[in-house]
C-alpha positions in Angstrom: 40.8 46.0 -4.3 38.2 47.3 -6.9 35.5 46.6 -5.0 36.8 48.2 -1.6 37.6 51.3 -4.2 33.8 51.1 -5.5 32.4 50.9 -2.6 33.7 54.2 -1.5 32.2 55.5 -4.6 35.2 57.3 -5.6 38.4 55.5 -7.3 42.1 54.7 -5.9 45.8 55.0 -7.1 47.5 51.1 -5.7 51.2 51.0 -5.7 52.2 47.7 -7.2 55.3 47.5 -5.2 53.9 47.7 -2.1 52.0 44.6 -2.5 53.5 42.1 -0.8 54.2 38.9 -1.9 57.0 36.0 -1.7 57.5 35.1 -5.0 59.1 37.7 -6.7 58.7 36.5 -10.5 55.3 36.7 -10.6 53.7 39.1 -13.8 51.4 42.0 -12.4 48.7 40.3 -13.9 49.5 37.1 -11.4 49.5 39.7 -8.6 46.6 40.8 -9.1 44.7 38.1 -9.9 45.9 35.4 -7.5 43.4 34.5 -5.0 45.8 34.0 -2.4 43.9 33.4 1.5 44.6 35.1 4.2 44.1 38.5 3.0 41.9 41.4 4.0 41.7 44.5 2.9 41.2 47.5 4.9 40.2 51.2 4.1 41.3 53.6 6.9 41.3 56.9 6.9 44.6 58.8 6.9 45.0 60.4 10.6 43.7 56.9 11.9 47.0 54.5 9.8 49.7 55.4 12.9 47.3 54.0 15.4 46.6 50.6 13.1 50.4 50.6 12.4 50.6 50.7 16.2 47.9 47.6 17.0 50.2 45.5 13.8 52.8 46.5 15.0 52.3 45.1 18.6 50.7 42.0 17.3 53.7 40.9 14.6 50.9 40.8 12.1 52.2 41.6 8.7 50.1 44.2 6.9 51.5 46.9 4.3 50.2 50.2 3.0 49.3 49.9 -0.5 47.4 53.1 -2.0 44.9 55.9 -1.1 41.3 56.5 -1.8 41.3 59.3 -5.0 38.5 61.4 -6.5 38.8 61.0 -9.9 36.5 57.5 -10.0 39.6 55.7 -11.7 41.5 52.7 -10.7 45.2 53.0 -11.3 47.8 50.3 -10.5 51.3 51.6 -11.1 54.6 50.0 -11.2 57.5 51.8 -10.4 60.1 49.4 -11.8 58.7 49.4 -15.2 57.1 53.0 -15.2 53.9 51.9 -16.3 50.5 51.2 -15.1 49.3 48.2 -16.0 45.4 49.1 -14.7 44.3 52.3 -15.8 40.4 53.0 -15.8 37.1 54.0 -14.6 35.4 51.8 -11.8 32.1 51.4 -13.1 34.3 49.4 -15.9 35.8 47.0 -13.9 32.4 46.5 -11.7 29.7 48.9 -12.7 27.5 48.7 -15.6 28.9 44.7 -16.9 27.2 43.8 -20.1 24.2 41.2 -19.3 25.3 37.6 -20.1 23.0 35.6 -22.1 23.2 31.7 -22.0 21.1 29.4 -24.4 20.9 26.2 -21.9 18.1 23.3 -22.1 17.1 21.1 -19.3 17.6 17.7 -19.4 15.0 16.1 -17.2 17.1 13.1 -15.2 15.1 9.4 -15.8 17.1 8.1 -12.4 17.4 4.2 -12.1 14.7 1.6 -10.6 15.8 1.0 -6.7 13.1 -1.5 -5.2 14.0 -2.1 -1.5 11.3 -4.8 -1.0 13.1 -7.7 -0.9 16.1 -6.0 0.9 16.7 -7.5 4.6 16.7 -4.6 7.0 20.0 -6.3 9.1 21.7 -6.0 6.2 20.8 -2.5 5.1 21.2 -1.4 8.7 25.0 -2.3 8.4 25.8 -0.7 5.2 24.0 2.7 5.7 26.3 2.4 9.3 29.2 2.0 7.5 28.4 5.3 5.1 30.9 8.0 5.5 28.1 10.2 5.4 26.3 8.5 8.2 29.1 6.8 9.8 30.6 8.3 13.2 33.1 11.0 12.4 34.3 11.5 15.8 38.1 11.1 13.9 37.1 14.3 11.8 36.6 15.7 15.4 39.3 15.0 18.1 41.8 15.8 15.5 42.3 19.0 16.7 40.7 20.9 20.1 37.2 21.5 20.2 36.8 24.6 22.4 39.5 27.2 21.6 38.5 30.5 23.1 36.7 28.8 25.9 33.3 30.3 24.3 32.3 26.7 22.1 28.9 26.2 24.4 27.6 23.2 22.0 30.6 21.5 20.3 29.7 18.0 18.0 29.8 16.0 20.9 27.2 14.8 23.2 26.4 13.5 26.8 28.8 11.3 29.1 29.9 9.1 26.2 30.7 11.8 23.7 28.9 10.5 20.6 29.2 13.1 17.5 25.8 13.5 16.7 25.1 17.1 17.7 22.4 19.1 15.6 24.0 22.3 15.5 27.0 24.7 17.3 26.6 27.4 20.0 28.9 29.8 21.0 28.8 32.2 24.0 28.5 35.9 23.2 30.8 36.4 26.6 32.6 34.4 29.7 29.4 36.0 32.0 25.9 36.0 30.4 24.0 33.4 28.7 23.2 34.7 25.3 24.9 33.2 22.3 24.9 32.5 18.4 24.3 29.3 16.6 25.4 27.5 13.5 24.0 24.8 11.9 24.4 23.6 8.5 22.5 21.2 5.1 23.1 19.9 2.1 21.9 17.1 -0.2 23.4 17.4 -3.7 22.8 13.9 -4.2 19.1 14.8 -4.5 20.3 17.0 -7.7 21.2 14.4 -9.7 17.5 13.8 -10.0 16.3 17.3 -9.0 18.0 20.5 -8.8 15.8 22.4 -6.9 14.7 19.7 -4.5 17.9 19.0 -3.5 18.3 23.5 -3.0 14.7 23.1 -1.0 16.1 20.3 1.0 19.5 22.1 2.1 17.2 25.2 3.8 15.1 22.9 5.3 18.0 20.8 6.7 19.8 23.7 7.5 16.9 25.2 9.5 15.8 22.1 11.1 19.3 21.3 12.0 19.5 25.0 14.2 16.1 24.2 15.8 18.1 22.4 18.8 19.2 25.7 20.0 17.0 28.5 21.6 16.5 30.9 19.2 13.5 32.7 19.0 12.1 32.0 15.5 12.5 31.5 11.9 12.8 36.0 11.1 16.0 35.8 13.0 17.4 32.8 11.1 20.0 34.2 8.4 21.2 31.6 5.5 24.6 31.6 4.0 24.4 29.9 0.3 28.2 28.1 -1.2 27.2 27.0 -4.9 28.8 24.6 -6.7 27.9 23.5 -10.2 29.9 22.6 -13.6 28.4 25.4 -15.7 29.0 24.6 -19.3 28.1 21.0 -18.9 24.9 19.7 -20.9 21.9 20.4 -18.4 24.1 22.0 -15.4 23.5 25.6 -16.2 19.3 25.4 -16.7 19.6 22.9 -13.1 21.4 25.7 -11.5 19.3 28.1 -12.5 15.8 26.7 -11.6 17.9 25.7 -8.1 18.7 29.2 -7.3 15.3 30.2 -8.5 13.4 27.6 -6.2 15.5 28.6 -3.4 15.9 32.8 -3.5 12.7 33.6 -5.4 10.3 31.0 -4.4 11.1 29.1 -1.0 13.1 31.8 1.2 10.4 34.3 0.7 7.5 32.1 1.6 9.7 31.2 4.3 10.2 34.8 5.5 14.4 34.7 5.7 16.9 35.8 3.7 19.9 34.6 2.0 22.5 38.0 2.4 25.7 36.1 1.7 27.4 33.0 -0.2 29.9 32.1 -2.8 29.5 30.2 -5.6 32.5 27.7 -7.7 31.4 27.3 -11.3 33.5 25.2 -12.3 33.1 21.9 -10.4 34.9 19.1 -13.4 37.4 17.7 -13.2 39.0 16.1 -16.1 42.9 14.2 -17.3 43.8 11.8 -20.1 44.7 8.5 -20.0 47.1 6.4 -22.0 43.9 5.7 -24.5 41.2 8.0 -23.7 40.2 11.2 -21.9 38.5 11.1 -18.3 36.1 13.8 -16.7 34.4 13.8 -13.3 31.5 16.4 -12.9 30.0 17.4 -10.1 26.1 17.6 -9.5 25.1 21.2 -8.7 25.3 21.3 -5.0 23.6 24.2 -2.6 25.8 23.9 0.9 23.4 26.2 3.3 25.0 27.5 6.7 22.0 29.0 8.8 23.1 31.6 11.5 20.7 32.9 14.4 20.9 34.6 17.8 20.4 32.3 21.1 18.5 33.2 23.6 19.9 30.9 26.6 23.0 28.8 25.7 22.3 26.6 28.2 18.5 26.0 26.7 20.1 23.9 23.6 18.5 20.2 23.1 20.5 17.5 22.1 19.6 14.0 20.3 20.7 12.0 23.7 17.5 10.0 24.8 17.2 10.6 28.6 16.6 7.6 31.1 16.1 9.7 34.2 13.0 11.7 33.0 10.5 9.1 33.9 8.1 7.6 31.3 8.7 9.4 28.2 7.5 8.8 24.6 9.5 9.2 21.0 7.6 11.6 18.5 8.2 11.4 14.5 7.4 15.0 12.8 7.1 14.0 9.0 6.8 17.2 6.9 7.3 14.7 4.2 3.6 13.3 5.0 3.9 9.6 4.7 5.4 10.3 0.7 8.6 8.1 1.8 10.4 9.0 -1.4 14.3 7.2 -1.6 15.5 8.9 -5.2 19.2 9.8 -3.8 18.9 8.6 -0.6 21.6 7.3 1.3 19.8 3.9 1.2 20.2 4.0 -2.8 23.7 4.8 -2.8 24.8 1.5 -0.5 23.0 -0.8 -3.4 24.5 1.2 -6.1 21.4 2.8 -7.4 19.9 6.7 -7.6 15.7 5.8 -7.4 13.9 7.9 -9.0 11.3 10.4 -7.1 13.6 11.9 -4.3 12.3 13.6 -1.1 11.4 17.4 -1.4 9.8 20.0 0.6 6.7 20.2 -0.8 4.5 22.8 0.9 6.8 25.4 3.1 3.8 26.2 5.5 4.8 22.8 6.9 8.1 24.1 7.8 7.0 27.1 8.9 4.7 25.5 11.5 6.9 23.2 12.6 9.6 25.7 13.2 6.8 27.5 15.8 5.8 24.5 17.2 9.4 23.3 18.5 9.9 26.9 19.6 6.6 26.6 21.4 7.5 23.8 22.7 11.5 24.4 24.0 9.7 27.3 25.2 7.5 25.3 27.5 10.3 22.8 28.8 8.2 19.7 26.8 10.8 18.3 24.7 14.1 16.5 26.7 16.0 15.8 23.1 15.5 16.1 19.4 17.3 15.2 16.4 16.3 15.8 12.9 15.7 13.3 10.3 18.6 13.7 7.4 20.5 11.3 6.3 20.0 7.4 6.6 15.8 8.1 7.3 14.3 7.8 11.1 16.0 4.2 11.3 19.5 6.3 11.7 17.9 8.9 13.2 16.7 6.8 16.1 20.3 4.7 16.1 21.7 7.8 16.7 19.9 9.1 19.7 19.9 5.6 21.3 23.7 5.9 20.7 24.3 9.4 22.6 21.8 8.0 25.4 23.3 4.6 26.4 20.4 3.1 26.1 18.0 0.6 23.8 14.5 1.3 21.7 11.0 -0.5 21.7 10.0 1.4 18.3 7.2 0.8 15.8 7.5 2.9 12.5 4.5 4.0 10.5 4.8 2.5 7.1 1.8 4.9 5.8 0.9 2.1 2.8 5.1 1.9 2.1 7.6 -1.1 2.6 9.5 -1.1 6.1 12.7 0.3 4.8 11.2 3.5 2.7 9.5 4.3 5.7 12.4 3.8 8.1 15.1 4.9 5.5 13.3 8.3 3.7 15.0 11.6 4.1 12.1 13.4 4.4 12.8 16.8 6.4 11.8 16.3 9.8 12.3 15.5 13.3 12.3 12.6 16.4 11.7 14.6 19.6 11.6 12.9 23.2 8.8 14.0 25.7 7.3 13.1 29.2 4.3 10.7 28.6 2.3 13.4 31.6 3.1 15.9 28.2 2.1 14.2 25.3 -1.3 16.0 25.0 -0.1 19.1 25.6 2.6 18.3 23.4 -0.1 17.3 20.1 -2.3 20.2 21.0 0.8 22.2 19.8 1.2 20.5 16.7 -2.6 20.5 15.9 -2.4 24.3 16.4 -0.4 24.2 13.3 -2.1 21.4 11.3 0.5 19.2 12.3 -1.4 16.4 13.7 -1.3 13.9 10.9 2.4 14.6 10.7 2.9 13.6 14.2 3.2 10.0 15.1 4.4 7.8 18.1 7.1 5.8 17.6 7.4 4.2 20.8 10.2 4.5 23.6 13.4 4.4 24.6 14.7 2.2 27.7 17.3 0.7 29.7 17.8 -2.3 27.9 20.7 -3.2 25.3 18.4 -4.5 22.3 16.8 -2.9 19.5 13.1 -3.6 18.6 12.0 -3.7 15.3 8.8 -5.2 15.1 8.2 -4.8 11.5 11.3 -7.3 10.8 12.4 -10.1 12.6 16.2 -10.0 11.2 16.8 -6.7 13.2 14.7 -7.2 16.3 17.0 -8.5 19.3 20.5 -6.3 17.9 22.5 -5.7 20.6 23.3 -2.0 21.0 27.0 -2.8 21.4 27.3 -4.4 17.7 25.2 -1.5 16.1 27.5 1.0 17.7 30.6 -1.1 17.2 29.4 -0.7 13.1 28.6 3.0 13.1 32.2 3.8 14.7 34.2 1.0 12.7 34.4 3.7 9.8 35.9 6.0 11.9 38.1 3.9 14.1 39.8 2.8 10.7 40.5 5.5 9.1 42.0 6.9 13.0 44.5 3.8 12.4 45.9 5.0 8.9 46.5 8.6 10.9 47.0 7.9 14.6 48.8 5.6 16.4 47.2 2.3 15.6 47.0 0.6 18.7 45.5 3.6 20.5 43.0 3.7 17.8 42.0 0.0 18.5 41.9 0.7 22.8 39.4 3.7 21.5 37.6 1.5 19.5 37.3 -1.7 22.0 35.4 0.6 24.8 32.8 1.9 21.7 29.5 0.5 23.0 30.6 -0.5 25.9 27.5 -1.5 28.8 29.7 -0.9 31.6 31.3 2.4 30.4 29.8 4.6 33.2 30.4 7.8 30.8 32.1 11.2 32.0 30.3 12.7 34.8 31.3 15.8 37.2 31.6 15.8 40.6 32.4 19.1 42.0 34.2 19.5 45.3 33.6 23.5 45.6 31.1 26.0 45.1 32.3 27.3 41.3 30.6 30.8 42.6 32.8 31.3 45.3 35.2 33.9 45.8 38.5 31.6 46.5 41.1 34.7 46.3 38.9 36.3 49.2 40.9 34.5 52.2 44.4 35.6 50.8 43.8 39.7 49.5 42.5 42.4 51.5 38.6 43.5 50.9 38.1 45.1 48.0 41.9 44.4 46.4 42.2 42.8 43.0 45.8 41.5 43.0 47.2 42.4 39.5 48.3 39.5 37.3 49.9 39.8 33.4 48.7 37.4 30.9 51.6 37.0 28.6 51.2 35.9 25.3 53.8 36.1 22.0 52.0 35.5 17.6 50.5 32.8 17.8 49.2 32.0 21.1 45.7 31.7 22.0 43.2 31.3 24.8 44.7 34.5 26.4 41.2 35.7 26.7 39.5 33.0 28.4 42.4 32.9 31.1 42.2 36.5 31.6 38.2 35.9 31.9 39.2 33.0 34.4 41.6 35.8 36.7 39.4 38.0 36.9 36.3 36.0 37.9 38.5 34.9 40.9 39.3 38.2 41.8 42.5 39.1 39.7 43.1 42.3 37.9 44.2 40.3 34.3 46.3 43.1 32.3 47.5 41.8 28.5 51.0 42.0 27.9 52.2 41.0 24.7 56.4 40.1 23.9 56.4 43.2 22.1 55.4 45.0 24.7 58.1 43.7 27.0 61.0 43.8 24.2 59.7 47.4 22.9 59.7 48.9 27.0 55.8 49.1 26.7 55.5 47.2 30.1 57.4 47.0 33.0 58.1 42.8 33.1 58.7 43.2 37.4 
């Protein structure tokens, strides 16, 4: 409420009565402090609060009336029960004109732990990074609940015929009749701060931006970032980490980016602590940067995927390393399944990088030369590459550059980056885009994709012939059993048996009818649109997308809500 009251400039007289709430013993100072959810607040003016009343009214939607808008540039809060008011001053004191805070922090520079993956066999870190919640499928995150409310979702988590959740980023249709849209995408790596605060900030952008890439936007100005801090301020070292975090990111990277940051939250006060029967516990957590990035789409329809495509011909699998053959594992996902942190972690070391490879993609989406892209997060290009083999059906014949590193850092870095498929006719065209941008020594041919069920892996014999079924069956087993503790086990376990599955043909459509034809014209007269009522009561939804539906078949859709039945709005005959 003060800040809806300062931003009008002026001040406002609340009624503390009228606020609504169900627990009537609560002080006024637990009123109106509570951070309840659920709860906007609205300034209208005066003539125009019969017609909201009206649209609340009509809707069941609880809302109450709870002060006016004064001239005095006060904030009062009275209470008639007790005749008092328990607020009672200017604005600019409660928001305006707030003493500076001064806090006297020191860094403390993190040493991180040795983590040598030399003599680690690649079969047997390919199984635990699988098994990683933070890798692992999380396709029982997903089908908990329904995917496409509102009938607008255009790019929902998952992909292709066999539905593998491994999408980049979410579309949305701006209507039910054109093409244009918005996307979502999202990164983080607060593991990365446990070593370095800002890299891990620098990270999260780049994620978050290379993550939206998959969708058609048209480049990096219209990209807006959405920043959720987390940090346990007051903790030794925490407050000088999140400072030089939000420093790297809002005053350093951002700007040489060219994109903003206009909203975000923050939650300060990330420990967690209890006593035991002999001692005191705490849990802290590392200062985390969780980046949503938003951006306009040009052509829903335009969005790439990370399923590798079989029926393209000869194609080719491109790494983009804006990481430059560093390789760095400090807080990598391949550290945290042997129980250690590294030391130097990945970063994003020169932002031109990004800011060429972001106008090289578009270039290239632009020009039809990429058929699927994934970026490289967590797990390195080795789960990368799992991942689109997974959402194609199909097996890989890839050689990884190791760039004077051992196999696994090179396959397991989290470098910020990208695989991307294209038509071997296109792979000149293709590099002349990315040596444009002094991309070319990020570039580098992997190898391709094909038909058959085994995995190649030159560089280590214990991975090479891996039948795609077993890999798949180990990404998914992390998902299948936690479905089991929630679902209906043995529905769970027929989900999981077809996971991989050679013969699984994958959903497909087969239309029987021309989806642009006008099937109500046989049974109206030319030019009628029969009328139809969509009637809905609280609660209902996809109202909209079924009117949408009516109408495109030649219906006149009308929405009729219960009230307006009960309340003799509309005629129900």
């Amino acid at each position: 409420m003060p800040e809806a009251v300062a931003h009008s400039h002026r001040g406002g007289r609340i009624d503390f009565r009228s606020i609504p709430t169900a627990e009537p013993g609560m002080s006024p100072l637990e009123v109106w402090c509570n951070e309840a959810q659920e709860r906007y607040v609205l300034a209208v003016a005066a003539d125009r609060l019969g017609a909201l009343e009206a649209i609340c009214d009509r809707e069941r939607c609880p809302y109450a009336v709870i002060g006016e808008i004064t001239g005095d540039g006060k904030l009062t809060l009275e209470d008639r029960h007790f005749e008092d008011r328990p607020v009672d001053m200017p604005v600019d004191v409660v928001l305006g004109k707030a003493p500076k805070m001064l806090r006297d922090v020191k860094s403390v520079r993190s040493q991180g732990t040795g983590f040598d993956p030399a003599p680690i066999p690649l079969r047997d870190a390919v199984s635990r990074l699988l098994a990683l919640p933070t890798i692992a499928d999380k396709t029982f995150l997903i089908t908990i609940g329904d995917r496409t409310v509102g009938g607008l979702i255009a790019r929902d988590q998952l992909v292709g015929p066999w539905q593998v959740a491994v999408a980049d980023v979410a579309v949305t249709a701006s209507d039910y009749v054109g093409h244009t849209g918005e996307a979502m995408a999202m990164g983080e790596r607060s593991p990365v701060a446990l070593l370095d605060g800002p890299a891990s900030g620098r990270l999260a952008v780049g994620e978050a931006i290379t993550n939206i890439l998959a969708a058609d936007i048209d480049s990096l100005a219209q990209v807006r970032l959405s920043a959720n801090w987390m940090a346990a301020c007051g903790e030794v070292g925490e407050d000088a980490t999140l400072y030089a975090t939000v420093k790297a990111v809002g005053e350093e990277l951002c700007p040489a980016l060219g994109i903003t940051i206009p909203v975000g939250k923050d939650s300060l006060s990330m420990k967690s602590a209890w006593a035991g029967r002999d001692q005191a516990w705490s849990v802290i957590s590392p200062v985390s940067l969780i980046v949503s990035a938003f951006a306009p789409v040009r052509d829903i329809r335009r969005t790439l995927t990370p399923r590798l495509r079989l029926d393209a011909g000869a194609t080719r699998l491109l790494l983009i390393d804006l990481g430059r053959g560093r390789n760095r594992l400090g807080g990598s996902c391949l550290a945290q399944v042997y129980g250690a942190l590294g030391t130097a972690p990945a970063d994003l070391d020169a932002p031109q990088l990004l800011n060429g490879f972001v106008s090289a993609i578009t270039t290239l989406k632009a020009r039809d030369l990429v058929l699927a892209y994934h970026d490289r997060s967590d797990g390195g290009v080795l789960v990368t590459l799992l991942e689109m083999a997974f959402a194609g059906h199909c097996g890989l014949d890839v050689v990884v550059p190791l760039q004077d590193a051992t196999p696994l850092a090179a396959l397991c870095a989290e470098e910020l980056g990208a695989v991307i498929q294209v038509r071997v006719g296109d792979l000149d065209a293709v590099r002349a885009v990315f040596r444009e941008r002094d991309l070319e020594n990020c570039t580098h041919d992997l190898g391709f994709c094909s038909g058959a069920t085994a995995f190649e892996s030159p560089q280590d014999t214990s991975c090479s012939t891996n039948h795609a079924r077993t890999l798949r069956r180990e990404w998914s087993a992390t998902s299948w059993r936690l479905q089991r503790l929630r679902d209906n086990p043995a529905c769970a376990d027929e989900e999981f048996e077809r996971v991989g599955d050679a013969e699984d043909p994958g959903m497909s459509v087969r239309l029987t009818y021309d989806p642009a034809a006008d099937v109500a014209a046989p049974f109206v007269a030319r030019g009628a649109r029969p009328r139809i009522a969509v009637l809905r009561e609280q609660g209902v939804n996809s109202q909209v997308e079924m009117a949408a539906a009516f109408m495109r078949a030649g219906f006149e859709a009308s929405d009729v809500h219960m009230t307006d039945i009960l309340e003799g709005r509309s005629d129900a005959r």
